[in-house]
PDB file of N, CA, C, O and CB in Angstrom:
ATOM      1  N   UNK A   1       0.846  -1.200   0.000  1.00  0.00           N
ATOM      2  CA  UNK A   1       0.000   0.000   0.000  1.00  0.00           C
ATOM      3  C   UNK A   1       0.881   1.249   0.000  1.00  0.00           C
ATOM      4  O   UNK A   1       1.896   1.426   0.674  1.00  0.00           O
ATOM      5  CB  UNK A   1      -0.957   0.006   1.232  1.00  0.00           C
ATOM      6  N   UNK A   2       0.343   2.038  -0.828  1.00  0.00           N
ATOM      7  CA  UNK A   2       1.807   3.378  -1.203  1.00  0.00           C
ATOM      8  C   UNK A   2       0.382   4.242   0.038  1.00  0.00           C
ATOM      9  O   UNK A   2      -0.793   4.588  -0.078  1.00  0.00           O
ATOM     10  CB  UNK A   2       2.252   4.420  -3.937  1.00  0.00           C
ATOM     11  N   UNK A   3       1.100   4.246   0.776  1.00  0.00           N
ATOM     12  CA  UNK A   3       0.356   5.401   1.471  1.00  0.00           C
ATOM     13  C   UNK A   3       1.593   6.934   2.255  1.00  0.00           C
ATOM     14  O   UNK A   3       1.341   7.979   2.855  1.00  0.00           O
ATOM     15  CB  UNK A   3      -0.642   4.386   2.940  1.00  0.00           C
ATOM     16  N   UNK A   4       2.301   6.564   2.006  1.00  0.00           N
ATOM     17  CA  UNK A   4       3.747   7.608   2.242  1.00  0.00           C
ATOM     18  C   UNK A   4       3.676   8.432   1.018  1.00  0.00           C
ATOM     19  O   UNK A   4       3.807   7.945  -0.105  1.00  0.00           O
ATOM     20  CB  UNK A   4       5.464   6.734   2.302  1.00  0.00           C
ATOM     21  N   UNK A   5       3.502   9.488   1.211  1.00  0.00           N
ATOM     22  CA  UNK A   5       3.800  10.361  -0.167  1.00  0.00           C
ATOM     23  C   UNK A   5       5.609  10.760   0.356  1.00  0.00           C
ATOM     24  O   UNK A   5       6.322  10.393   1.291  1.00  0.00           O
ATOM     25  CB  UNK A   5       2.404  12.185  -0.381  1.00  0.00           C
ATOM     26  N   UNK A   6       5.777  11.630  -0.755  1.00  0.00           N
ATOM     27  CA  UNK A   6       7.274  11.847  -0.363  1.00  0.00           C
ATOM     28  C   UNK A   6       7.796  12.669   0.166  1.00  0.00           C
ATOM     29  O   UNK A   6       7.526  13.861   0.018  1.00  0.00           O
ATOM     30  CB  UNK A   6       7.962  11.867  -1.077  1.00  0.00           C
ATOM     31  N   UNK A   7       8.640  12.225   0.883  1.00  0.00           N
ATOM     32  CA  UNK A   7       8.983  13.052   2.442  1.00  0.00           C
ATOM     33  C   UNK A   7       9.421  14.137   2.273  1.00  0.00           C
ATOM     34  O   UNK A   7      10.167  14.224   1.298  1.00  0.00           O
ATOM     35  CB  UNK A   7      10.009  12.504   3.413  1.00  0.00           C
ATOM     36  N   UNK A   8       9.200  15.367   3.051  1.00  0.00           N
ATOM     37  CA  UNK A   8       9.979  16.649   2.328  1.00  0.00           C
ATOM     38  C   UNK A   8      10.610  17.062   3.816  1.00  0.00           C
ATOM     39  O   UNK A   8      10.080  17.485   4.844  1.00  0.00           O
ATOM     40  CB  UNK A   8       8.793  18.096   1.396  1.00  0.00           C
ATOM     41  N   UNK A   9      12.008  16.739   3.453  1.00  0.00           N
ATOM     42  CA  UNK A   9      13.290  17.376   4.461  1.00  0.00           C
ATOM     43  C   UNK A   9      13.635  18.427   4.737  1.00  0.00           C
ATOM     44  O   UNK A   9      14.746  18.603   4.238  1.00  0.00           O
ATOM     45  CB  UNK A   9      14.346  17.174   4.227  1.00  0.00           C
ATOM     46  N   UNK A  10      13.241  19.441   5.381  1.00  0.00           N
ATOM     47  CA  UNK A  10      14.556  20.352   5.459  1.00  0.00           C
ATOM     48  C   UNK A  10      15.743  20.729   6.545  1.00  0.00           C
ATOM     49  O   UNK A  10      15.701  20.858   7.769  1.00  0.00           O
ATOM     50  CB  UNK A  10      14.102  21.444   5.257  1.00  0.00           C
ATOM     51  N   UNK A  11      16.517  20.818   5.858  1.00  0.00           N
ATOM     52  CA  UNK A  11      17.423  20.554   6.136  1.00  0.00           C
ATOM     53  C   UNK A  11      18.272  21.978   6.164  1.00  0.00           C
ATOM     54  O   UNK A  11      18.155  22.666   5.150  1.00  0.00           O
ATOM     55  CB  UNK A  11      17.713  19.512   5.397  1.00  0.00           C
ATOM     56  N   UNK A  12      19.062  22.455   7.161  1.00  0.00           N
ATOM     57  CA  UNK A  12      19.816  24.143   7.526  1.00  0.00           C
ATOM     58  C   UNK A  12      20.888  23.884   7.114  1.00  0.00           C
ATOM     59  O   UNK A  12      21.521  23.335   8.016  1.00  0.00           O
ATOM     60  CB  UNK A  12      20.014  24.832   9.124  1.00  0.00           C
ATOM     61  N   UNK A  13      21.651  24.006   5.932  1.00  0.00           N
ATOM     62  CA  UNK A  13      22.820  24.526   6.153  1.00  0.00           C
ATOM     63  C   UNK A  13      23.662  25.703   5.885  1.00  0.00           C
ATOM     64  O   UNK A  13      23.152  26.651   5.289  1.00  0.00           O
ATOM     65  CB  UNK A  13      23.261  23.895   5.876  1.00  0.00           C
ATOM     66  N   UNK A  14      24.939  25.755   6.271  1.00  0.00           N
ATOM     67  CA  UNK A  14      25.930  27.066   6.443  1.00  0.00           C
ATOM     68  C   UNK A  14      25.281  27.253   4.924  1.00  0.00           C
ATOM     69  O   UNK A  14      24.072  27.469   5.006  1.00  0.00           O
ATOM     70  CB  UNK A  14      28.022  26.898   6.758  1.00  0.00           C
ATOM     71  N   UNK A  15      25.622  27.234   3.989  1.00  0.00           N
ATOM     72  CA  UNK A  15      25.117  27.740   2.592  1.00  0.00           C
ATOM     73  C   UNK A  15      23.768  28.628   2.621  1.00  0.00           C
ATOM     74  O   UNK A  15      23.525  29.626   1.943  1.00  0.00           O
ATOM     75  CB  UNK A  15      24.829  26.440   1.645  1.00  0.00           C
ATOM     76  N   UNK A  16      22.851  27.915   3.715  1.00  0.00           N
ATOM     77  CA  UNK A  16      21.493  28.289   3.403  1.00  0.00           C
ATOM     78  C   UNK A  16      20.544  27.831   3.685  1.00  0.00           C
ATOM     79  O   UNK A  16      21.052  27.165   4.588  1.00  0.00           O
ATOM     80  CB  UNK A  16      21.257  28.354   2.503  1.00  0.00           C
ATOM     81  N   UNK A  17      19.439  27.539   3.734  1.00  0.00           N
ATOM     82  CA  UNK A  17      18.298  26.430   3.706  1.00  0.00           C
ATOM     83  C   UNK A  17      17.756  26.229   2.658  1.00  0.00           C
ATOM     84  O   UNK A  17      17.215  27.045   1.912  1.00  0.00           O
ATOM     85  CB  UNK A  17      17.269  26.597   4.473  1.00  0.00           C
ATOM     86  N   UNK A  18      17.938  24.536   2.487  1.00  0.00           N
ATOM     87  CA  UNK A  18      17.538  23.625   1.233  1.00  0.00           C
ATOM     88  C   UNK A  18      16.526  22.533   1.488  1.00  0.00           C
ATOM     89  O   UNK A  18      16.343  21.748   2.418  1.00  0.00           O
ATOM     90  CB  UNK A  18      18.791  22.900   0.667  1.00  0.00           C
ATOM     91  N   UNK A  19      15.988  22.740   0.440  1.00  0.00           N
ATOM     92  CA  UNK A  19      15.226  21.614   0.673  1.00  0.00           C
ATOM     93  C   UNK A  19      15.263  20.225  -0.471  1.00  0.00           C
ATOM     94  O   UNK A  19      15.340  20.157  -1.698  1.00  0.00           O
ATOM     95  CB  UNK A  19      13.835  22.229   0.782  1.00  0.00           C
ATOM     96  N   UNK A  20      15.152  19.080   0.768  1.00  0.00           N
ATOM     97  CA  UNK A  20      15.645  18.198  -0.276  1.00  0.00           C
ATOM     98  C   UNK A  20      14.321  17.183   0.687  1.00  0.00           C
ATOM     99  O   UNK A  20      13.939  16.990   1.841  1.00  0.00           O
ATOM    100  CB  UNK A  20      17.753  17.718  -0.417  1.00  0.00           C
ATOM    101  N   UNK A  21      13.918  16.622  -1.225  1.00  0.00           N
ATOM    102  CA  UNK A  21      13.031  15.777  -1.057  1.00  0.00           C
ATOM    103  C   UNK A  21      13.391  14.293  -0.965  1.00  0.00           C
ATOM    104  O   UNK A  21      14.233  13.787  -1.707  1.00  0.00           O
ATOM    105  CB  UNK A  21      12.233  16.016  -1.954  1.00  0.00           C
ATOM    106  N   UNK A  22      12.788  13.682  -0.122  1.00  0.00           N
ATOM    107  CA  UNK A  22      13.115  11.954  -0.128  1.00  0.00           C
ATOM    108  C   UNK A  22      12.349  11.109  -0.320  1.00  0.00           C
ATOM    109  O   UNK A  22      11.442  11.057   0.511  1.00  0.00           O
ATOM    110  CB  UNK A  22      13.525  11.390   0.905  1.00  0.00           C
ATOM    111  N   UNK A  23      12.313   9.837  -1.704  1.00  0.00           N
ATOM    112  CA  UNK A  23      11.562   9.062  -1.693  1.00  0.00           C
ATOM    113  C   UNK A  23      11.657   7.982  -0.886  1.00  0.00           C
ATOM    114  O   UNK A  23      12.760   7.520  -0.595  1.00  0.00           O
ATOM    115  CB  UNK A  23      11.441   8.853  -2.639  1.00  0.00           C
ATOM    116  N   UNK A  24      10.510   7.455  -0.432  1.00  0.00           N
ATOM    117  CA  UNK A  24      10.400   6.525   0.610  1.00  0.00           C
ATOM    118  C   UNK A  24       9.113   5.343   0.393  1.00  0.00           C
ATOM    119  O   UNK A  24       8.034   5.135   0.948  1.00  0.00           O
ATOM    120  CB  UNK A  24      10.197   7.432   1.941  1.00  0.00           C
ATOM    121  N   UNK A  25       9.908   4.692  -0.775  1.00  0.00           N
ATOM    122  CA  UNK A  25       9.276   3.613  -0.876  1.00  0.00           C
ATOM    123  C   UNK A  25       8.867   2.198  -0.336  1.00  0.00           C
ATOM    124  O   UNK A  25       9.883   1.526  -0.152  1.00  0.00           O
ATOM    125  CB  UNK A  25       9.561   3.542  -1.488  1.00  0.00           C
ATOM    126  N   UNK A  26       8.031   1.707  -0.108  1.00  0.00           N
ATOM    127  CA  UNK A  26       7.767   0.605   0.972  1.00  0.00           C
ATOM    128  C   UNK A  26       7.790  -0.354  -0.205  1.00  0.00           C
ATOM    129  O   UNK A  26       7.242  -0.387  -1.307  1.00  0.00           O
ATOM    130  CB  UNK A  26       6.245   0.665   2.060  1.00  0.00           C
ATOM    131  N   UNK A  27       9.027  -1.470   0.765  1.00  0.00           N
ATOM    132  CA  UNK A  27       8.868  -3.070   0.011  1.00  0.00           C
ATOM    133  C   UNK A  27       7.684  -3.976   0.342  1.00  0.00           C
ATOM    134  O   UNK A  27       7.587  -5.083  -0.189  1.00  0.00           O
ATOM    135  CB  UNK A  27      10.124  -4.040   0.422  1.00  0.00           C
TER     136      UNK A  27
END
């Protein structure tokens, strides 16, 4: 069952704040 949509990280760094998306697929 795909019930996780995809995770949205953010994440601080010295550069800046980014955002980085993660797929998170279930076996």
């Amino acid at each position: 069952a795909e019930m996780i949509p995809d995770i949205q990280i953010e994440a601080t760094f010295p550069d800046g704040t980014k955002l980085v998306t993660v797929h998170h697929p279930i076996p």
